[in-house]
VOGU-3710 file (C-alpha; in Angstrom, 3 decimals, decimal comma):
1> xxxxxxxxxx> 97,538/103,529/92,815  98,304/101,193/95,645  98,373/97,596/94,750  97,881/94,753/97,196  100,298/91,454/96,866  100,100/88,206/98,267  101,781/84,724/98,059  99,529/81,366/98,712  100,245/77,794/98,493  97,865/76,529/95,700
11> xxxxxxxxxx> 95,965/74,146/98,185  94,931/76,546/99,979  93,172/78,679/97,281  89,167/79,186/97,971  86,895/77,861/94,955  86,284/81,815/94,001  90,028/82,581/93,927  90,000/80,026/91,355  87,898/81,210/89,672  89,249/84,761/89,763
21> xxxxxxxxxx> 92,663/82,911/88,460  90,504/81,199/85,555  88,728/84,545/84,520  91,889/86,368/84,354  93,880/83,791/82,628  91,088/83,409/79,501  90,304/87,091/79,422  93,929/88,475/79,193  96,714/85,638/78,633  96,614/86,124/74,759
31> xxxxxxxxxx> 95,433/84,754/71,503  96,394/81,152/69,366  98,568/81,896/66,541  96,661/79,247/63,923  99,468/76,736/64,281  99,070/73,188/66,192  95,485/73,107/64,438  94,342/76,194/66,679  92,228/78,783/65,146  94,564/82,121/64,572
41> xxxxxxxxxx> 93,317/84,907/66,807  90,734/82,846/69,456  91,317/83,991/72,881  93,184/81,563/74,636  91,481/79,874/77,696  91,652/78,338/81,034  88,796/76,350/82,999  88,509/76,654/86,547  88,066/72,881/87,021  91,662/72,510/85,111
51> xxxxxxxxxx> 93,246/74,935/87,842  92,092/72,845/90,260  93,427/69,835/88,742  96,679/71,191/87,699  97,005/72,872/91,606  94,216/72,159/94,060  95,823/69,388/96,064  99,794/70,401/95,181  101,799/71,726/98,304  104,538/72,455/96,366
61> xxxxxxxxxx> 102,601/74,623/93,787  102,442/78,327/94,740  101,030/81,350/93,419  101,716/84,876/93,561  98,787/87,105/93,545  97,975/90,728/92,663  94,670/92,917/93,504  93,440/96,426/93,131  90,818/95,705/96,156  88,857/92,726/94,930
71> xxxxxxxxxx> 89,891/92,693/91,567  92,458/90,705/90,092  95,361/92,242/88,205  98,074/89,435/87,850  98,988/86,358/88,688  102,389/83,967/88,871  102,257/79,971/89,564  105,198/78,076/90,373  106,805/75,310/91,640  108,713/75,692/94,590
81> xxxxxxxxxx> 110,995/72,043/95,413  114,175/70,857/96,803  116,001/69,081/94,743  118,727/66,472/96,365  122,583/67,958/97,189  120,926/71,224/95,348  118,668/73,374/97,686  115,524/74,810/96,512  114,821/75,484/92,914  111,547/77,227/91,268
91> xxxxxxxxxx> 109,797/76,930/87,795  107,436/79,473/86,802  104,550/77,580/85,402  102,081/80,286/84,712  102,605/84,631/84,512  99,433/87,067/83,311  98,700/90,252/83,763  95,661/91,787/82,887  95,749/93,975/79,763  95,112/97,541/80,698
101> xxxxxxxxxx> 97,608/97,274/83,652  100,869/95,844/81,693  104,088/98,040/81,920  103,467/98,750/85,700  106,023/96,405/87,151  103,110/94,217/88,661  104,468/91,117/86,471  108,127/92,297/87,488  106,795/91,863/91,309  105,211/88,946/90,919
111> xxxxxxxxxx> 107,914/87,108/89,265  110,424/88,756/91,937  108,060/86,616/94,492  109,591/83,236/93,165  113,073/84,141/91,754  114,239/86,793/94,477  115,312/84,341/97,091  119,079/84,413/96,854  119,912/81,250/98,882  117,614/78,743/96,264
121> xxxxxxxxxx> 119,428/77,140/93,880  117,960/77,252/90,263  115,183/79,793/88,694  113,193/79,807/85,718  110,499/78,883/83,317  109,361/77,362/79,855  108,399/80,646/77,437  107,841/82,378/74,377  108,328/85,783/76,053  111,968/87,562/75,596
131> xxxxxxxxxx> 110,446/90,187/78,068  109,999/87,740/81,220  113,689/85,994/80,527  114,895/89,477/81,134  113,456/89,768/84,088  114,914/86,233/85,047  118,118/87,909/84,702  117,551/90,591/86,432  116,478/89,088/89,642  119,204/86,402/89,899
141> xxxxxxxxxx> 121,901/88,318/88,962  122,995/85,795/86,385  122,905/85,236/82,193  121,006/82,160/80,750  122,889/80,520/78,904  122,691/77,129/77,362  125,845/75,359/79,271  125,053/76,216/82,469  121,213/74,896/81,580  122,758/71,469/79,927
151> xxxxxxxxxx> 125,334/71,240/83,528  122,370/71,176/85,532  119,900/68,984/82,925  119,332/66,252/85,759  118,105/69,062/88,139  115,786/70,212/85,398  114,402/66,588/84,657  113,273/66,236/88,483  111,331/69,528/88,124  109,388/68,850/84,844
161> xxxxxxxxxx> 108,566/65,365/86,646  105,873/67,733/88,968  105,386/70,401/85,710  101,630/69,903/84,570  101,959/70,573/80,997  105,612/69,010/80,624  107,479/65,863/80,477  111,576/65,422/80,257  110,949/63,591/77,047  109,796/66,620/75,149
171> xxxxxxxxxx> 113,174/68,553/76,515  114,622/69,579/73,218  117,998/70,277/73,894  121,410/70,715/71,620  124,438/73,691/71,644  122,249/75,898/69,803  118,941/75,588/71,441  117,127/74,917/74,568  113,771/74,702/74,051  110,732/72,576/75,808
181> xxxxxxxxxx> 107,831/71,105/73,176  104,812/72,366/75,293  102,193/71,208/72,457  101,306/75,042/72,981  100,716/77,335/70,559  100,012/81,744/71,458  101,093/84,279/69,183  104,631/85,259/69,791  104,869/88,620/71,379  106,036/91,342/68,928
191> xxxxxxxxxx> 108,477/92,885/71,812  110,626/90,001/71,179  112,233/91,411/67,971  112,574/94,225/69,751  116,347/95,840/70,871  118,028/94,438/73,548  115,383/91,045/73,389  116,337/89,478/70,043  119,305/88,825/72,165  117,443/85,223/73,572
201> xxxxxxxxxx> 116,587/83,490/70,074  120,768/83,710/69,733  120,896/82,494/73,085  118,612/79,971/73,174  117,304/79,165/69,062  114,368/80,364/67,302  111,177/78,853/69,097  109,578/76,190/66,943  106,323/75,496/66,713  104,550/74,127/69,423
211> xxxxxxxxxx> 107,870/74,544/71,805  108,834/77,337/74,358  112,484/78,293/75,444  113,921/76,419/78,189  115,391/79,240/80,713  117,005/78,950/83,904  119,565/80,632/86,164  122,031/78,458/88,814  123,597/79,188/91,831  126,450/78,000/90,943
221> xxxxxxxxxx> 127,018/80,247/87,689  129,330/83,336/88,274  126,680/86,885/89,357  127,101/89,841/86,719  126,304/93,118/87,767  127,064/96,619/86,731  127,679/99,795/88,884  124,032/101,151/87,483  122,310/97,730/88,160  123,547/98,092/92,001
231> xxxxxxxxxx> 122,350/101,266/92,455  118,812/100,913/91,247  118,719/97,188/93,323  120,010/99,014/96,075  117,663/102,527/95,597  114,675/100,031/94,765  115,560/98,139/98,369  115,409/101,799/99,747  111,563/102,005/98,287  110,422/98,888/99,855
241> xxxxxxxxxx> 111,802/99,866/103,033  108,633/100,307/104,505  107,112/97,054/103,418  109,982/95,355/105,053  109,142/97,159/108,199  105,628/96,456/108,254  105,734/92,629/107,973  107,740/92,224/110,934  105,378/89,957/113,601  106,196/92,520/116,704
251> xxxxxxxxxx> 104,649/89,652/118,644  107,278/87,031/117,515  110,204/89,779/118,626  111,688/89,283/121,767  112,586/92,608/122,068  109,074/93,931/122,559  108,741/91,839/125,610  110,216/94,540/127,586  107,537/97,646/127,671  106,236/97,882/130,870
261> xxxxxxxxxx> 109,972/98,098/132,314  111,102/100,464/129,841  108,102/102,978/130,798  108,860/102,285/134,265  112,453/103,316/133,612  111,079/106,357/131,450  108,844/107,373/133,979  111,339/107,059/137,083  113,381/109,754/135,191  111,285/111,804/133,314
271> xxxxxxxxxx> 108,203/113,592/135,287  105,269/114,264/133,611  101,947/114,352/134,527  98,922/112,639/133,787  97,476/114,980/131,387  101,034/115,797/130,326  101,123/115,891/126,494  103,250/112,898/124,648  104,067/111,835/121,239  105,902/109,179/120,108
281> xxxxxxxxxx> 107,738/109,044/116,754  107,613/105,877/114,905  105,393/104,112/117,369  105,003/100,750/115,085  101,989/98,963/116,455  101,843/101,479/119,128  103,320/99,469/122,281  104,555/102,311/124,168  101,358/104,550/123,727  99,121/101,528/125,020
291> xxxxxxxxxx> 101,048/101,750/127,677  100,919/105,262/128,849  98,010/105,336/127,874  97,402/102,208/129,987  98,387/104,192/133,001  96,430/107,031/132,540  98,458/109,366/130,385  95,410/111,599/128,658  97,084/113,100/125,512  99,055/110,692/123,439
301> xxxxxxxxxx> 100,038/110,813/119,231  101,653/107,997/117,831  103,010/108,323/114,442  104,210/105,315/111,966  104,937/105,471/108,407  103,380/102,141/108,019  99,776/101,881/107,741  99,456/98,354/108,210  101,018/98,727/111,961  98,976/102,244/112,622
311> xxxxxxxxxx> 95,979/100,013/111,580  96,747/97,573/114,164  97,243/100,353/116,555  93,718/101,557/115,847  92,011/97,877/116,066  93,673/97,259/119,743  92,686/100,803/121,426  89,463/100,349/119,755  88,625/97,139/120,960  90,079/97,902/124,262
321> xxxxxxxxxx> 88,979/101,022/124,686  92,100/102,995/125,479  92,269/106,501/124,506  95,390/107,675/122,582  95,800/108,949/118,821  96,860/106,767/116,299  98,608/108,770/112,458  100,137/107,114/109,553  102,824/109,885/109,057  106,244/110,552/107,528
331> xxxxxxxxxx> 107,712/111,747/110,251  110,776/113,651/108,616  108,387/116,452/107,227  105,886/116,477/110,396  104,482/119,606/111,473  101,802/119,462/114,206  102,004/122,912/114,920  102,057/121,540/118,851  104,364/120,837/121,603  104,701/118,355/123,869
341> xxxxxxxxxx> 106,524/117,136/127,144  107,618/113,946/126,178  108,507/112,625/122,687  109,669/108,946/122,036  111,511/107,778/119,305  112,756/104,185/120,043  114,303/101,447/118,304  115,297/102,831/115,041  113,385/104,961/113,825  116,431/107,050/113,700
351> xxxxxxxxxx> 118,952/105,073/111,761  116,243/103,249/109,536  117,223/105,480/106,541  120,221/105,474/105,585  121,144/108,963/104,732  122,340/111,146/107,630  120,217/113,921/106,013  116,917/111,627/106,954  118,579/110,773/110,100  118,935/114,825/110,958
361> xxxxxxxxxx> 115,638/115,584/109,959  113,930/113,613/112,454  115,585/115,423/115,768  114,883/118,766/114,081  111,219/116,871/114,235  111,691/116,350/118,090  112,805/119,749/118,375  110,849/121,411/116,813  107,838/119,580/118,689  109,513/119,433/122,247
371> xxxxxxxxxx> 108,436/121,997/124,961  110,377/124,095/126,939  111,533/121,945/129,956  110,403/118,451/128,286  112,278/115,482/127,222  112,915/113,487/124,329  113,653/110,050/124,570  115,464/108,349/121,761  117,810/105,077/121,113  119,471/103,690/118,136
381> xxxxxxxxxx> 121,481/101,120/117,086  125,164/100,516/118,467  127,747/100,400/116,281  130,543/99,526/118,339  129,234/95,802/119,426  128,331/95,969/115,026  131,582/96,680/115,095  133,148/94,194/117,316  130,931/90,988/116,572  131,267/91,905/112,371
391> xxxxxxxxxx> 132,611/89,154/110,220  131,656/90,488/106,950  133,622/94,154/106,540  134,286/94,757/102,460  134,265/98,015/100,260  131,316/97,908/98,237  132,663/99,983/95,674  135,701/97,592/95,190  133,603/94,339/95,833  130,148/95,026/95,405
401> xxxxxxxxxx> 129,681/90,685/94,729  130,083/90,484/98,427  126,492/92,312/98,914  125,220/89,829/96,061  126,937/86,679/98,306  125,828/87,559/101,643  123,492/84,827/103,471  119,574/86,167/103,099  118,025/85,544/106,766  114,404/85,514/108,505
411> xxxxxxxxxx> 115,638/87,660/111,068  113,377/90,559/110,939  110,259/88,026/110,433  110,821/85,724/113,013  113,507/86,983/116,037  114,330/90,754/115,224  118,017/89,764/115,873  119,997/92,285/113,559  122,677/91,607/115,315  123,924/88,328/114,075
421> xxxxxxxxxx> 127,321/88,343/112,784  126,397/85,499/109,800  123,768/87,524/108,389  125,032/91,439/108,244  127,785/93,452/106,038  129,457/96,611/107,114  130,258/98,635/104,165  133,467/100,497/104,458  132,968/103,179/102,520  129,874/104,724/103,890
431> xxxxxxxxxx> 129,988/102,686/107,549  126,246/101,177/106,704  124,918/97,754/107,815  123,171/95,651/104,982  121,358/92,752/105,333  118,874/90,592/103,452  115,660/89,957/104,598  112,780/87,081/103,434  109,486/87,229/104,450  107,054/83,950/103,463
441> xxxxxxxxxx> 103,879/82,763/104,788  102,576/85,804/106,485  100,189/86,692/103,824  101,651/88,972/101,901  103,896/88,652/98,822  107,163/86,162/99,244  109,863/88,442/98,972  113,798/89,154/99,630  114,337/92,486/100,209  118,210/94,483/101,091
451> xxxxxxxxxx> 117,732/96,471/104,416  120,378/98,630/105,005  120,661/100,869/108,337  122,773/103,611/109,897  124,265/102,363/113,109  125,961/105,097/115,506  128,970/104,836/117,917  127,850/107,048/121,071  130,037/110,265/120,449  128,109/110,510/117,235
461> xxxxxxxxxx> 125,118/110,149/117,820  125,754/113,051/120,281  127,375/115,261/117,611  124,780/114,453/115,308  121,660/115,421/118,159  124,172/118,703/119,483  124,308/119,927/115,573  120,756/120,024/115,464  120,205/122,351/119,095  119,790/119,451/121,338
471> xxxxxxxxxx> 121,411/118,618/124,686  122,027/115,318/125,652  121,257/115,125/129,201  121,506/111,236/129,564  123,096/108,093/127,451  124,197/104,704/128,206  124,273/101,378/126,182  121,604/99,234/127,007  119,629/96,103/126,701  115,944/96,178/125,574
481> xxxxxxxxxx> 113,978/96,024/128,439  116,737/96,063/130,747  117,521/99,623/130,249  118,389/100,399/134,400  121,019/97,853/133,799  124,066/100,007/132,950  126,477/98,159/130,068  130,090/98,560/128,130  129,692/99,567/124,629  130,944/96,096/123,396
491> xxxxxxxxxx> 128,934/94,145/125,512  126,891/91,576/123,133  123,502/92,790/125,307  124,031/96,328/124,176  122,758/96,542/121,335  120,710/99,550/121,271  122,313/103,235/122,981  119,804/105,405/124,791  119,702/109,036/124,883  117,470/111,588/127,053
501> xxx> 117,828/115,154/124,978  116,204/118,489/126,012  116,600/121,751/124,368
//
């Protein structure tokens, strides 16, 4: 099951998200404990009308939302400020998840949304649950621990200043115990006894009644990590690979401006005919197709692993009445059972994954799909300019805090510039590029998310294509939408390398 995720400031929640939020919140937050003159067992509830006062006219109150279709599965409030000679910090104010769909991650995700930004400064929450501290661990790379959290008390009294249901008096703070009196009063969940959880009461004191724990994370505290916890960031970075993809605004990116002259460059070398058959590997929203398709070109397939940019394919050739073929596809296991004369695969597609394996896969795709006598067209990223321009060069292996330290861009959401010295890391033990990535405001979930790609120096790539029964017929470094401009391999323009391969 697919879920869908998105992150909203609070003022600009609809009356019936609210009350989605309220319904959720009194059906599946929990039950009162008896203590604080609460009746033992009563479900706990929420109003609509005190969402709306808590959050309705807040712009620094967000919420993290999660949906199978129209239904609500879990939500995440939190306060998102900058404090003074800090940076940003965020409290967690509110996480539920509805019953029947705990143990799925979704509240993992959701808290992700406001602790996974590596450049703010503080993270955390007031509560009873050893489960969700975990998790605050886990996403900031850091321990709680009650000296960092008494360090940085002034930071946390500015933040409980805009906390609905707190006040800086009711801090309850000592060597032994960090705790917030919250008046609140839920049954304490059984998991906390469990192994591996009891750990927090040491940490942070048994809760007392009517209090929660007091937990947050700091920038300036030393990152822990473990050899198995970098792997399964780094593998879980490798899942969402796709949803990184897909939120990139391909009208924001300056290198899409350049279509019409790279068909007319295609075209001047490559002779097809009009009702010459084309596909085009990894076609994102399509841009190339459109515009073959544009200029007559009768039998066009696009293929894109992401749905969201094959959708957006669909929507423009429907309302614009172009005719070319539109398939959400993983294109290292595509079989057609067809050949055609051209086949694109631009801006990289090849190189996206990471493993050569992937990498290989793909021009066994093209050539196993490529007539007799037609051409494939096919770029990727240069890794002598990544090379030349890099600033950041470390062993992962030996230094793996270096990944954990590197500066988190907008880059893919905003410019598509991947080649900015600042922002990327080449690993020297595998020769891979990582970067981090945020996406906010685009309607989806907030999120931070480790891309790493396979760049190729031109002999390479041209080993890698041979190995696999392809000739190269043509390659140069170019410039996107320059590409009849010839360039050196370190020049800071070329940053992609094109190749024209035949069988």
């Amino acid at each position: 099951m697919e879920y869908h995720f998105i992150t909203k400031a609070c003022n600009m929640l609809t009356d019936n998200e609210f009350e989605q939020c309220a319904d959720l919140f009194s059906t599946h937050y929990g039950k009162y404990s008896g203590m604080g003159g609460k009746v033992k067992g009563q479900q706990i509830k929420m109003s609509s009308s005190l969402y709306k006062r808590f959050y309705k006219e807040r712009d620094d109150m967000f919420v993290s939302l999660c949906f199978d279709k129209h239904t609500l599965l879990g939500q995440a409030f939190f306060l998102r400020k900058e404090i003074p000679g800090k940076g940003i910090c965020t409290w967690v104010t509110q996480l539920v998840v509805h019953n029947k769909y705990r143990n799925r991650k979704i509240g993992s995700k959701l808290l992700h949304s406001a602790w996974g930004f590596s450049d703010y400064y503080a993270w955390g929450l007031a509560t009873a649950n050893a489960i969700t501290l975990k998790t605050l661990e886990s996403a900031t790379w850091r321990e709680i621990n009650i000296e960092d959290i008494s360090r940085n008390i002034k930071v946390l009294e500015q933040l409980v200043e805009d906390i609905p249901f707190a006040e800086k008096e009711n801090i309850r703070l000592s060597p032994q115990s960090s705790q917030i009196f919250t008046n609140f009063y839920p049954e304490f969940e059984p998991s906390n006894n469990e192994s591996g959880l009891g750990v927090y009461a040491k940490k942070l004191g048994d809760i007392q009644s009517g209090n929660e724990w007091l937990a947050f994370t700091f920038a300036s505290q030393e990152m822990t990590f473990t050899e198995t916890k970098l792997k399964k960031f780094l593998d879980f970075s490798e899942q969402q690979l796709k949803e990184a993809y897909s939120r990139m605004d391909m009208q924001a990116q300056g290198w899409t401006k350049g279509t019409q002259n790279e068909i007319d460059y295609i075209l001047s070398k490559v002779p097809i005919k009009k009702e010459g058959h084309i596909l085009d590997l990894g076609c994102g929203q399509g841009r190339h197709s459109i515009e073959l398709a544009k200029r007559g070109y009768e039998n066009i397939v696009g293929l894109d692993f992401s749905e969201s940019n094959i959708r957006k394919a669909q929507d423009y050739i429907v309302q614009n009445n172009i005719k070319a073929s539109f398939i959400c596809s993983d294109i290292r296991q595509l079989k057609l059972g067809a050949k055609y004369d051209l086949i694109l695969c631009l801006y990289d597609v090849i190189g996206s994954f990471k493993d050569d394996k992937d990498n290989e896969r793909i021009l066994k795709v093209i050539k196993r799909h490529l007539n007799d006598g037609g051409v494939a067209v096919v770029s990727v990223m240069n890794m002598e300019l990544t090379d030349s321009i890099a600033i950041h060069k470390v062993s992962l292996n030996n230094n793996p805090k270096e990944l954990l330290k590197l500066a988190p861009s907008n880059t893919m959401a905003v410019s598509g510039n991947v080649f900015r010295p600042d922002y990327f890391l080449i690993n020297t033990d595998d020769n891979l590029v990582y970067r981090k990535e945020q996406f906010e405001s685009d309607g989806m979930l907030s999120a931070e998310y480790v891309v790493v790609d396979k760049r190729y120096r031109m002999e390479e790539f041209v080993q890698l294509a041979e190995g696999t029964g392809l000739k190269v017929i043509h390659k140069q470094y170019v410039q996107a939408g320059n590409w009849n401009i010839p360039l050196n391999a370190t020049d800071i323009k070329a940053k992609e390398i094109l190749f024209f391969l035949s069988l």
